[in-house]
C-alpha positions in Angstrom: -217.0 45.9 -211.2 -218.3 43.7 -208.4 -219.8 45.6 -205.4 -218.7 44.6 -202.0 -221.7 43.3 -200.4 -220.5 42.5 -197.1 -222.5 43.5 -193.9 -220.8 47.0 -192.3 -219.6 46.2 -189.0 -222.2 47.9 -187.1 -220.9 46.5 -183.4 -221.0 49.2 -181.1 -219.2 50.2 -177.8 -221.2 49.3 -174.4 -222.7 52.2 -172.7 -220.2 52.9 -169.8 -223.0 54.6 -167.3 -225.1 51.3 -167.9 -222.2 48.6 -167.7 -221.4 50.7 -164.6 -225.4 50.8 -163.1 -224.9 47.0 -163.7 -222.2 46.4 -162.0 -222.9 48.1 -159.1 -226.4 46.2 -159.1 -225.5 42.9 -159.1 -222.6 43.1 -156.4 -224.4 41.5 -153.3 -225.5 38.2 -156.0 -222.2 37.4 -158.4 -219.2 39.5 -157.2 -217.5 38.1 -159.8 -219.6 39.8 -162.6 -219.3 42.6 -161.0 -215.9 43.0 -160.8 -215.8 42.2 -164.5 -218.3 45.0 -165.7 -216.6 47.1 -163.3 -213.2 46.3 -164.7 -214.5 46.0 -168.7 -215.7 50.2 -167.7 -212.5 51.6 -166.7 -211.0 49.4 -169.7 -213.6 51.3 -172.4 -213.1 54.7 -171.1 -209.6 54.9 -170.9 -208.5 56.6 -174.1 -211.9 59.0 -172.8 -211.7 59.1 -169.1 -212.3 62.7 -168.9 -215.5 62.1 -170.9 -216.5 59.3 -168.6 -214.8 60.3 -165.5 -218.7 59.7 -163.3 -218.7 56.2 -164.7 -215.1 55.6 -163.9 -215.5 56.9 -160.5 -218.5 54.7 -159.9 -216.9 51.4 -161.8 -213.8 52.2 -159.1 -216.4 52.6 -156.3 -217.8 49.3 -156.8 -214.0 47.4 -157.8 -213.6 49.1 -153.9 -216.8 48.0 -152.5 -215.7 44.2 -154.0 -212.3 44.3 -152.5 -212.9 45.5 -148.8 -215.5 42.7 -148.8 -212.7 40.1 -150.0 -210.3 41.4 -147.1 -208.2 43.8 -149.7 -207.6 46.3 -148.2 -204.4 47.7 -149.9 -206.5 47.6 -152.8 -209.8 49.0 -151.9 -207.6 51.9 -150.5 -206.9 52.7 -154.5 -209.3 52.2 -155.6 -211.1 54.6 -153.6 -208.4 56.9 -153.9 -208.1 57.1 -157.4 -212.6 57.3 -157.6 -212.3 60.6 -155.3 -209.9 62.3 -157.9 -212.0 61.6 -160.6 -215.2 64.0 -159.9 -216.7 67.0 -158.5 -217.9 66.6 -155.4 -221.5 68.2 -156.4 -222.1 66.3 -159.1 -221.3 62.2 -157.4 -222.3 62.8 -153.4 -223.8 59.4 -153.8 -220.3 57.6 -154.9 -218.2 59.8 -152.7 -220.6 58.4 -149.2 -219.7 55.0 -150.5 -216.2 55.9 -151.2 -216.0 57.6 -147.6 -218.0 54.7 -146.1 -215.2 52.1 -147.7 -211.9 54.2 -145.8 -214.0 54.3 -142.7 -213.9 50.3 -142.5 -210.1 50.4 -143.9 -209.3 53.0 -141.1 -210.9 51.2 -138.3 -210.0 47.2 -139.6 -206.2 48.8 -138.8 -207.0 50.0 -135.6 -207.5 54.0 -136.8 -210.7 54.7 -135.5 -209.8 58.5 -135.7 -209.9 58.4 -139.0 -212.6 56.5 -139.5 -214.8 58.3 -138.0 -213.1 61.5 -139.8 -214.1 59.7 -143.2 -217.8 58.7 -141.9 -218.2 62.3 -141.0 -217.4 63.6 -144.4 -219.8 60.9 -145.9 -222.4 61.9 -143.8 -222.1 65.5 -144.5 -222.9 64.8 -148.1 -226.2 63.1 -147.7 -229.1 64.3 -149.0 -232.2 63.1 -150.8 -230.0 62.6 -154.1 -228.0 59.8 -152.0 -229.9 56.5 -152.5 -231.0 54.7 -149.4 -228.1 52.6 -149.9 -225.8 55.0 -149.5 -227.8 56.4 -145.8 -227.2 52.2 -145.0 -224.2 52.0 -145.5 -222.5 54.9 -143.9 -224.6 54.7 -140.8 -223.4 51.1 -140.4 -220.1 51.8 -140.6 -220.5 55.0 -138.2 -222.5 52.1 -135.9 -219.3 49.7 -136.4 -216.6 52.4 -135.0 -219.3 53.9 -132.5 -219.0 49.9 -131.2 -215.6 49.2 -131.0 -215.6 52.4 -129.0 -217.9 51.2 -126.6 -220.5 53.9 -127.0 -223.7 51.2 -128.0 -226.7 53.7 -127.3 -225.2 55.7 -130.5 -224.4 52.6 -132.0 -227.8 51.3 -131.8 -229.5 54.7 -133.1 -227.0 54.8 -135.9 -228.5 51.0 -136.9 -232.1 52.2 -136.7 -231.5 54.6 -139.4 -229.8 52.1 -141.5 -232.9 50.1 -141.0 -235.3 52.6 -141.8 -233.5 52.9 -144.9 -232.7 49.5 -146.0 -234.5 46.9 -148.2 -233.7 43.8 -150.3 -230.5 42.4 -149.7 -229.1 45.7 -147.4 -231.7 44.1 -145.0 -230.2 41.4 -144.3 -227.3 43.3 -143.8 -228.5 45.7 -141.1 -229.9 41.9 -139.3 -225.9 40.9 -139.4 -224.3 44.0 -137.9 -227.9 44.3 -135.4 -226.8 40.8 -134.5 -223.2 41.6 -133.6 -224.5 44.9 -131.6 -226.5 42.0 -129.6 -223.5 39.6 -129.2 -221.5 42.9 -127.6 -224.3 43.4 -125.2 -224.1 39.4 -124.5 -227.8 39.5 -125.7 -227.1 35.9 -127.4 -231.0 35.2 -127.9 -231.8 38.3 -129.3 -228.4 38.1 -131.4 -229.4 34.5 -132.8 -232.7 35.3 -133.8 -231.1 38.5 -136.0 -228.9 36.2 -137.4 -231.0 34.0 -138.3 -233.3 36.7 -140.3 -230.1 37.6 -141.8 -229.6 34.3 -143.1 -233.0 33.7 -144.3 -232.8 37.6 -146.2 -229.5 36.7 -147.4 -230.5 32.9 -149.0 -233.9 35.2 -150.4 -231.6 37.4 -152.2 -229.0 34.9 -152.7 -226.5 37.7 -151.0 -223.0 36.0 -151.5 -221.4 39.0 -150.0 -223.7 38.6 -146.4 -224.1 34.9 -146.3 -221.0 34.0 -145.1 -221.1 36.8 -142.3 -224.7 36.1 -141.5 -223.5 32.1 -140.8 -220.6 33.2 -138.7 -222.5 35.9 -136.6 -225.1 33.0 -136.0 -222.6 30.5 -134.5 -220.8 33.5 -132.4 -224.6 33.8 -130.9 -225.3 30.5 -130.5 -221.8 29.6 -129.2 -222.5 32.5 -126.6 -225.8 30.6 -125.9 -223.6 27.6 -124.6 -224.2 25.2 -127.9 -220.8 25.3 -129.4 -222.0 21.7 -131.0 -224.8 23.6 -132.9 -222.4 26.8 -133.6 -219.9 24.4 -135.8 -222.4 23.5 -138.6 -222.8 27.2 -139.4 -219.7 28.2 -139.0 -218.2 25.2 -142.1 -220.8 26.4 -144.4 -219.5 30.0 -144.0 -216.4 28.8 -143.9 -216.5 26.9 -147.6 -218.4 29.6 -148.8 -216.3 32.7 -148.0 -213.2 30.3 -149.6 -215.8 29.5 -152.7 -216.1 33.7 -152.8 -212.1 33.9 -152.1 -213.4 36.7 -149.0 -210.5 35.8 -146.9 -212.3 38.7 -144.5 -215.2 36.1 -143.9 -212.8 33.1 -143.3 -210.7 35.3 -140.9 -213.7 36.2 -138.8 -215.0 32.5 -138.9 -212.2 31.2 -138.2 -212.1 32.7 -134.8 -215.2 31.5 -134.0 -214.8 28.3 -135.1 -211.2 27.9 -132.7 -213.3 29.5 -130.1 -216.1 26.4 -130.5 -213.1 24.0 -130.7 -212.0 25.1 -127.2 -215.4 25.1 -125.8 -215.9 21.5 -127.1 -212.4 19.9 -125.5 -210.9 20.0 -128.8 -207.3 22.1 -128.4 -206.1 20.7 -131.2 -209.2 21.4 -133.4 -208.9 25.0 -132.0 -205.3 25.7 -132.4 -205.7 24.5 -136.3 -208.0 27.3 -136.7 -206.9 30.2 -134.8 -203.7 29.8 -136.4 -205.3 30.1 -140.1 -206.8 32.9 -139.1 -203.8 34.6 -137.4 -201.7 33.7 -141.0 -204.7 35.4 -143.1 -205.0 38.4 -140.6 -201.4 39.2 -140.9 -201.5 38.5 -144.5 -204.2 41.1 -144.6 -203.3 43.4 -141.9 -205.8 43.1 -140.2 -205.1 44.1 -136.8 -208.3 44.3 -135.6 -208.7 40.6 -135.7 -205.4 40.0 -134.9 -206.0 40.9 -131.7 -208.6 38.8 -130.9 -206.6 35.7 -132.8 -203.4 36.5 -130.3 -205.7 36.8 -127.3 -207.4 33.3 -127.8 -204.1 31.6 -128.5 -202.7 33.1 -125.3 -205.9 31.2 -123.4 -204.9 28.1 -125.1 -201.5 28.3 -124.7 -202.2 29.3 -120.7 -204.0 26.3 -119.7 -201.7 23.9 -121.8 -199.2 24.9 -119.6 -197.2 26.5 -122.5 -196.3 29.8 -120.6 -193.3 31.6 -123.0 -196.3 31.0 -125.9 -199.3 32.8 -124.0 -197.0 35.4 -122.8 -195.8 36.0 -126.5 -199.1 36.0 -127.8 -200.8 38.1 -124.6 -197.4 40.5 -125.8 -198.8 40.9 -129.4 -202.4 41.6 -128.0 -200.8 44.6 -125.7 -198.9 46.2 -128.5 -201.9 45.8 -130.6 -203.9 47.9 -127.5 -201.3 50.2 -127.6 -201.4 51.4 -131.3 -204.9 51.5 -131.6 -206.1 55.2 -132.3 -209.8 56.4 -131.2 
């Protein structure tokens, strides 16, 4: 009798806690892997997801880290949903801050800075020294975010500082972004620019996908606030073609604006118009009312000094009823 000499198939299942670790490492530089080692987890782990349910959780943290960033909100909503039923609260603080973090930004982006600042406040009443410093970054830049669009900037500011102290590698450059926006608020432009620009440089160093585009935007909102609209628009097409490159239709909603409100600046209505009302479409497409404010309030300007009257009063409309269902 012949003996069946073939080789035993020997090919084993990927380790779900490292696929996950990876996944979650490599989301500034290739979202796209990311998504797919996140994705390739939850697939593994199904038939054992009570088994795996900590690397579940975190592969659905990180598939919601990748889709806020993108402008999904609908889905980074599940996805962080179905991460906080997954685990004990003791045993994942670190995934829960992010998972907190992430509804924060959903909350606010729809004009629900109540419960934003509810969800930051149960992140932050998880941190302890088992929370990487990435975790401390993140939620004290979104608690920095709400604390801005509320208008209180001394707590804004502090709330960056600690991010800072904690950050390195790519989160730097992300602190330098948001520290650039708190500048732009304060109509600091120089102080804003020069952030920027160390955001850009971080973000090129650590080839950041995620930040560049927001880092290139942020940059031409400074500069455009310096009164050089002409040197703005450079910046703001490369952010532009990356964000579309990345498909974060977040990115090309916020430079968008910017790059309508250069338009204007520069005697271009047209040029302005064709922009502003991308960005409108994608904002509502999102919901996104935070920006779709801003979009209806620079339309109304245009629409005002063209003389088009029953437009700006439509659009200024929109921007009240928007003021109106905004929750702090």
């Amino acid at each position: 009798m012949q003996t069946d000499r073939r080789a035993p198939n020997t090919a084993l299942t990927p380790d779900p806690q490292l696929l996950t670790r990876l996944a979650w490492e490599c989301r500034w530089m290739d979202r796209a892997r990311s998504q797919t080692l996140a994705e390739q987890v939850l697939e593994i782990t199904e038939a054992q997801s009570d088994e795996h349910a900590l690397a579940r959780a975190s592969a659905l943290r990180t598939l919601a880290w990748q889709a806020k960033w993108r402008g999904d909100f609908e889905a980074t909503a599940s996805f962080c949903l179905q991460a906080k039923q997954r685990v004990d609260p003791t045993a994942a603080r670190a995934i829960l801050v992010d998972v907190y973090s992430l509804l924060g930004v959903i909350h606010y982006s729809a004009g629900r800075r109540d419960f934003a600042g509810r969800m930051v406040q149960r992140g932050m009443n998880l941190l302890d020294e088992s929370v990487p410093a990435e975790g401390h970054v993140d939620i004290h830049i979104t608690r920095s975010t709400i604390l801005r669009y509320r208008g209180r900037m001394e707590e804004a500011r502090q709330a960056l500082e600690i991010a800072w102290d904690h950050a390195s590698g790519a989160e730097k450059a992300r602190v330098e972004h948001n520290i650039a926006r708190a500048h732009i608020h304060d109509s600091a432009a120089a102080k804003a620019a020069q952030h920027a620009e160390t955001a850009l440089e971080l973000g090129r160093r650590f080839n950041s996908r995620v930040i560049l585009p927001y880092a290139l935007e942020v940059l031409g909102a400074a500069l455009i606030q310096q009164g050089a609209a002409d040197k703005a628009l450079p910046h703001l097409e490369e952010g532009l073609a990356l964000a579309r490159t990345e498909g974060d239709r977040r990115a090309c909603c916020q430079i968008l604006k910017e790059s309508g409100h250069a338009h204007h600046l520069l005697g271009n209505p047209q040029g302005a118009l064709d922009h502003l009302t991308e960005g409108q479409a994608i904002a509502k497409e999102m919901g996104y009312p935070l920006w779709l404010m801003a979009f209806s309030e620079s339309l109304g300007a245009i629409y005002e000094e063209a003389g088009e009257y029953q437009k700006a009063a439509l659009a200024y409309k929109e921007v009240v009823a928007l003021q109106n269902a905004i929750r702090d």
